[in-house]
C-alpha angles and dihedrals in degrees: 000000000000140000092220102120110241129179121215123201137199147091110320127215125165134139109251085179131027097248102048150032132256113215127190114185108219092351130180130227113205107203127179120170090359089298126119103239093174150353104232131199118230092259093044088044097049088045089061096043091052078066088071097253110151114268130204103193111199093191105212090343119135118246121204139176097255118255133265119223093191086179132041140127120230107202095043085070088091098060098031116138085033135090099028091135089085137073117234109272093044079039090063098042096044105039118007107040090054092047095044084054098063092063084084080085110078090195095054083041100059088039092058097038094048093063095040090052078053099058093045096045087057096035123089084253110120104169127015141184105229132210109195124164143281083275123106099191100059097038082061091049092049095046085050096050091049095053089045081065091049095240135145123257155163107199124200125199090212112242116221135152109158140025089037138087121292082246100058090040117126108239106162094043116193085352094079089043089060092038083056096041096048084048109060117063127232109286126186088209113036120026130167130274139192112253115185098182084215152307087270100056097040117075119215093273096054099044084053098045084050087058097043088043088042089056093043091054105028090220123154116253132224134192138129120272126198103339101138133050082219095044098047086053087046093061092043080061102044093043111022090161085065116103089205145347085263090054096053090065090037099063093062100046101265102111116084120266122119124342095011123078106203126191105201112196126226114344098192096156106013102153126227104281094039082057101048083051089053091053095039089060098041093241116179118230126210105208104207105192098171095047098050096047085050090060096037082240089136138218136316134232088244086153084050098057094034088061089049097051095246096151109237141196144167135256138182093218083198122210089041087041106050103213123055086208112122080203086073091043087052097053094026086059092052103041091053086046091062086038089055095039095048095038109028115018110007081187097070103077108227110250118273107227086244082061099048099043082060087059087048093046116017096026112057096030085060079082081061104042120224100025131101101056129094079218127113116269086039120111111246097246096161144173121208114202126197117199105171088120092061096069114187128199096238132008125305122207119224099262091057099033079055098053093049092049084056099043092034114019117068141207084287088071087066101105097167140017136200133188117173089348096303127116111231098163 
């Protein structure tokens, strides 16, 4: 990143608002130390680049803010597009336990990161919040590999100690957690985050020295939340104190609130209290609609938090998603949002695409502060699409040239990428 002012044109497109979409025609975006000073109109920007201030000129091209995976696993990379013949709990016996245990091995490690750095790395995703696996070694190696790529990431050491393989069971507890976080050095772009797999898979103790070490920290938390009909039984047995899911997490510390930003993913039937806590403690939830169509899991009220105010973003949740592209999370959003309007509550309204690309911008980028918005004060974090493949027999306007690039174009429409400023694609 440097503090040398640029200026970067196109045509701009962004949600200022939830419900609708901001154009510039041949905007300007004015950046200094990775940072959006200003939005510029064509006069205002030529009159600064006639300064002598460095220009990168992106023609017709389409500008947007980049895209925010806020739930993906790492090591399931490796098996996505396989295994979707299972519900989750089978799912995570069958599929995804065996493959997570490989990642004791470095070798095979740096080999499946790699490519999933990789795909990341090509795909519209800026900035993403990471699951990896129990193993130090390799969570370093994938953090390492991400910020190599100059991306954006909050990156989790999965915590685990019962209802899982001897192979993936915590030994050393809280101990391995500080060994990880004493381990990686300060980074402006990926830093650690707790990652309780879920309530399922953590005993009592660990999910207490992950709130004493999450206090201690002050570092954001991560987990799933509500995503099974099984699952969610299976919680009411383990924890039957427990008012919800949600307060199982909440009465050690894990669940939003003060002091502890929490992505939940999923919350496909989180009942009525657990989502009045949800929304009491600001918890952020990743809807994950392929995913949750793959496993036959369901849809989320997604309408239902947005009119609360719970913030909201997507995520890809890959393996159990099968495609790391933020352009399916978009239209997937949108198209279970009309199943689930039309066959389960026709008074929750479907999601417009304006609606579902600020989940994939705004709001997701909110867990990461000042991301998500073509606006000064913002980070430049920044597609550029290219849809010269996608030929129309009369003009389009932006809006429309936009939601084509997202239902027919494809990662491989993505001709240039920012994050902070700095080109990484």
């Amino acid at each position: 990143m440097t503090a040398t002012p640029k200026l970067i044109r196109g045509n701009l497109i962004w949600n200022k608002e939830k419900t609708a979409l901001t154009t510039c025609e041949r905007g300007w975006i004015y950046i200094e130390s990775g940072v959006i000073r200003a939005i510029l109109s064509p006069e205002e920007g030529e009159t600064i680049a006639q300064r002598g201030v460095a220009v990168e000129d992106y023609g017709e091209r389409i500008l947007i803010p980049g895209l925010v995976d806020l739930h993906v696993h790492a090591p399931q990379y490796a098996f996505r597009g396989t295994g979707m013949d299972l519900e989750l709990l089978d799912w995570l016996e069958a599929y995804t336990f065996p493959e997570e245990s490989r990642y004791d091995d470095s070798d095979y490690g740096e080999r499946a990161y790699t490519q999933f750095a990789d795909g990341l790395k090509n795909s519209p995703t800026t900035r993403a919040c990471i699951f990896a696996t129990i193993h130090v070694p390799a969570t370093l190696r994938l953090m390492e590999l991400l910020e190599e790529r100059g991306l954006g990431a909050y990156v989790g050491k999965v915590s685990m100690d019962r209802d899982c393989p001897d192979s993936l069971r915590e030994t050393e507890g809280i101990s391995a957690l500080r060994d990880w976080l004493t381990r990686w050095k300060e980074s402006p772009l990926v830093c650690p985050i707790l990652t309780p797999r879920f309530v399922p898979s953590c005993t009592e103790e660990l999910l207490e020295g992950l709130g004493t070490l999450q206090r201690e920290f002050r570092l954001p938390v991560q987990s799933h939340l509500s995503e099974n009909p099984a699952e969610v039984e299976l919680v009411k047995a383990l924890c039957p104190e427990a008012e919800t899911y949600g307060h199982a997490y909440a009465r050690h510390g894990l669940f939003g609130g003060e002091g502890c930003p929490t992505i939940m993913a999923h919350c496909v039937y989180s009942s009525p209290k657990e989502i009045e806590l949800l929304e009491k403690n600001q918890v952020f939830v990743a809807h994950c609609p392929q995913s949750n169509a793959n496993l036959a899991s369901g849809i989320a009220p997604v309408r239902e938090y947005l009119r609360r105010g719970i913030p909201v973003g997507l995520g890809t949740d890959v393996a159990a998603g099968h495609s790391l592209s933020m352009f399916r999370a978009v239209t997937d959003a949108i198209q279970v949002s009309k199943l689930r309007w039309r066959l389960v509550d026709p008074k929750l309204p479907p999601l417009s695409f304006p609606e579902a690309l600020w989940l994939a911008t705004r709001g997701g980028g909110a867990f990461f502060g000042q991301v998500g918005l073509l606006a000064p004060g913002f980070d430049c974090d920044l597609l550029v699409l290219d849809d010269h493949d996608l030929p129309a027999p009369r003009k389009l306007s932006l809006e429309e040239r936009l939601e084509r690039l997202f239902y027919l174009g494809g990662d491989q429409t993505v001709f240039a990428k920012y994050v902070r400023g700095r080109r990484v694609k």
